[in-house]
Steps between C-alpha positions, in 0.01 A plus 500: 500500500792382273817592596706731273809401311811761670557853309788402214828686706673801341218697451372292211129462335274234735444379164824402448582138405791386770690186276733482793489685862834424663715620289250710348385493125144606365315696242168621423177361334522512156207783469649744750847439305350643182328764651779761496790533227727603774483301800413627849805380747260335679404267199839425394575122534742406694794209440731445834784261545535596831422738795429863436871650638453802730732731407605835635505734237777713676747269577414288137793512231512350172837358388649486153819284465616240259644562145453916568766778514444646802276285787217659654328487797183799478239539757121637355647875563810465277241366218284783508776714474686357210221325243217658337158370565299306254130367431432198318151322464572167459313140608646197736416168435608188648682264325229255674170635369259336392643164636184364560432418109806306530439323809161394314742333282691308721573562889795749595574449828692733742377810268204757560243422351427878357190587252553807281548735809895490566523849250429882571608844360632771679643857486848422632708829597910460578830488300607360212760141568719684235551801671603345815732285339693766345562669822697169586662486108392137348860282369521429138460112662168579626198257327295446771272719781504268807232604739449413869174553746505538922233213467593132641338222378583124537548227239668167541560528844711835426419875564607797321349804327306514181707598184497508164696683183423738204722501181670847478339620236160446657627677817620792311201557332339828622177325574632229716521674916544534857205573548376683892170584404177326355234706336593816640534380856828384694535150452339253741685245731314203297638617146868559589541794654733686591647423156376264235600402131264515190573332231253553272356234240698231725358217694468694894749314606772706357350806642677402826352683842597630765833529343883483692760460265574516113782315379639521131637172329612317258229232521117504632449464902549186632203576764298170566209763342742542124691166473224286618117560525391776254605291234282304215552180424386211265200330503603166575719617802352406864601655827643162598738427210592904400833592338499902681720580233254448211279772570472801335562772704151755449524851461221661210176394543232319290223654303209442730100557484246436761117556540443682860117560407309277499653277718524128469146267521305828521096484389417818298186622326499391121568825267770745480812383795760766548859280543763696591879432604880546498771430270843514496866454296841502663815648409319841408316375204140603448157301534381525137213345471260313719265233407189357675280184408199342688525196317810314621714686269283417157451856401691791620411901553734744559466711849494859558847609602497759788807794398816378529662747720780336697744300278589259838118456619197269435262612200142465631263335182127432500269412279055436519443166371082398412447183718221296370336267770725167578894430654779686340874447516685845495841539395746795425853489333776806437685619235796718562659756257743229438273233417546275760194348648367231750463141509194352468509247801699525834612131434709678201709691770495299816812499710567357853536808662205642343635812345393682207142432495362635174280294276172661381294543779196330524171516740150326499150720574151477426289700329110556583347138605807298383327282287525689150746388215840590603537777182533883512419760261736735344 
């Protein structure tokens, strides 16, 4: 008998793909990612700087200070009782997916080496950052929506809790929350709770979790998580000779396609080949268009675009493709309702940290025997 790998902790799929155990980070095949629009909580990747905190949800309070009229200190009661409650649908995604194409590139050490799996969707139920930051009054000086986690993590020898900032106009936006609950349910220990932020169409790293103080300022956080990594930086700049203060500090995401079916050096029967995936566009923009080839990116057919019916989420696509016999290269790109649209090769967006990851993506399979001419029929 073979001995079996340990259950994933948290409650999460066996299938689950564990990038990282201690602290814990991981996401799910691919396949099982596509298979629902909204993501069951026990599919949802998950990206950790640190422990999980335990945290007493009677005794937790949430402090609001800084550039504000009146300074704040509310426990989860005193919420409930003055915000409204709010839905939003929208997707996470790690600044950090999809690393792996760029590690192909060239080696990025120190950074996880994710696939496509570090995104998910969820129903997230709580209050909107707006309406809790009028009940401490925001000073005309306020720019700035410094954010500040219970989590400890280490870097350079130093510990102190993950951070990060949103602009004010992003944290006043009625979509953007403190979120409690995740599709429907309260929200679990591994995804922030008692109180997270959502920022939605930002890199997750602005979505801050398991969230202890808001501060309003002039300027963005200096966290270690703002001021330093989360930023993206040149091409030509190396870990060992970086300027910190030439990065640009992320926020909206890229537009972003990936095949989930089939996956990568599958064998499938020649003939009609259902490839399906996701898609997204940051900022709220909309995936317009999405385009599929199975010849390296020589011709190009446009996908069938599930209904868009979350402005903040991932648009599912697919598309049947006619594989004749032989080796195929398959390859999708996005359009947005902006018009931007992705690279062609990884090597076109490589950074040291490895953020960002959005060329067209590309995978290898074979069709009936393998040894046809590498053509398809449309």
């Amino acid at each position: 008998m073979h001995d079996q790998p340990p259950a994933p902790p948290f409650g999460k799929d066996p299938a689950t793909i564990v990038r990282q155990a201690d602290p814990f980070n991981a996401g799910p095949p691919l396949p099982i990612l596509r298979a629902d629009f909204v993501t069951p909580v026990e599919r949802f990747f998950v990206r950790s700087h640190g422990d999980v905190p335990q945290v007493d949800p009677a005794a937790y309070r949430l402090r609001i200070g800084g550039l504000v009229e009146r300074p704040l200190e509310l426990s989860l009661d005193d919420l409930r009782a003055a915000c409204p409650r709010y839905t939003v649908m929208a997707t996470l995604q790690c600044a950090g997916n999809r690393r792996q194409d760029l590690i192909a590139v060239e080696p990025i050490p120190g950074e996880l080496p994710w696939g496509a799996e570090a995104i998910s969707n969820a129903a997230w139920g709580g209050y909107r950052l707006g309406d809790v930051l009028a009940l401490a009054g925001v000073a005309p000086a306020a720019a700035h929506v410094c954010l500040s986690g219970l989590d400890e993590t280490e870097r350079h020898g130093e510990r102190f809790t993950f951070g990060g900032s949103l602009p004010l106009a992003k944290a006043l936006h009625p979509d953007t929350l403190l979120a409690d609950e995740m599709n429907g349910q309260p929200l679990p220990p591994v995804h922030g709770a008692p109180l997270r932020v959502v920022a939605p169409g930002y890199i997750g790293a602005r979505s801050v979790k398991w969230l202890a103080s808001i501060t309003l300022a002039e300027q963005p956080s200096d966290n270690y998580f703002q001021a330093v990594a989360y930023r993206l930086f040149p091409a030509n700049t190396q870990r060992d000779s970086v300027d910190w203060d030439s990065g640009i500090m992320l926020g909206e995401l890229s537009v972003n396609a990936v095949i989930c079916t089939p996956g990568a050096g599958a064998n499938v029967p020649a003939g009609p080949l259902e490839v399906a995936g996701y898609a997204t566009a940051g900022g709220g923009r909309a995936v317009a268009r999405v385009d599929v080839s199975a010849d390296g990116g020589a011709t190009w057919r446009a996908a069938q675009l599930e209904p868009d019916s979350a402005v903040w989420s991932w648009r599912f696509w697919s598309i049947t493709l006619d594989l004749p016999d032989g080796q195929h290269e398959l390859v999708v790109r996005m359009i947005d309702s902006a018009a931007n649209t992705q690279p062609a090769e990884p090597s076109l967006v490589w950074n040291f940290k490895g953020y960002m990851s959005n060329a067209w993506h590309r995978i290898a399979i074979t069709a009936g025997s393998g040894k046809g001419a590498a053509t398809w029929d449309i």
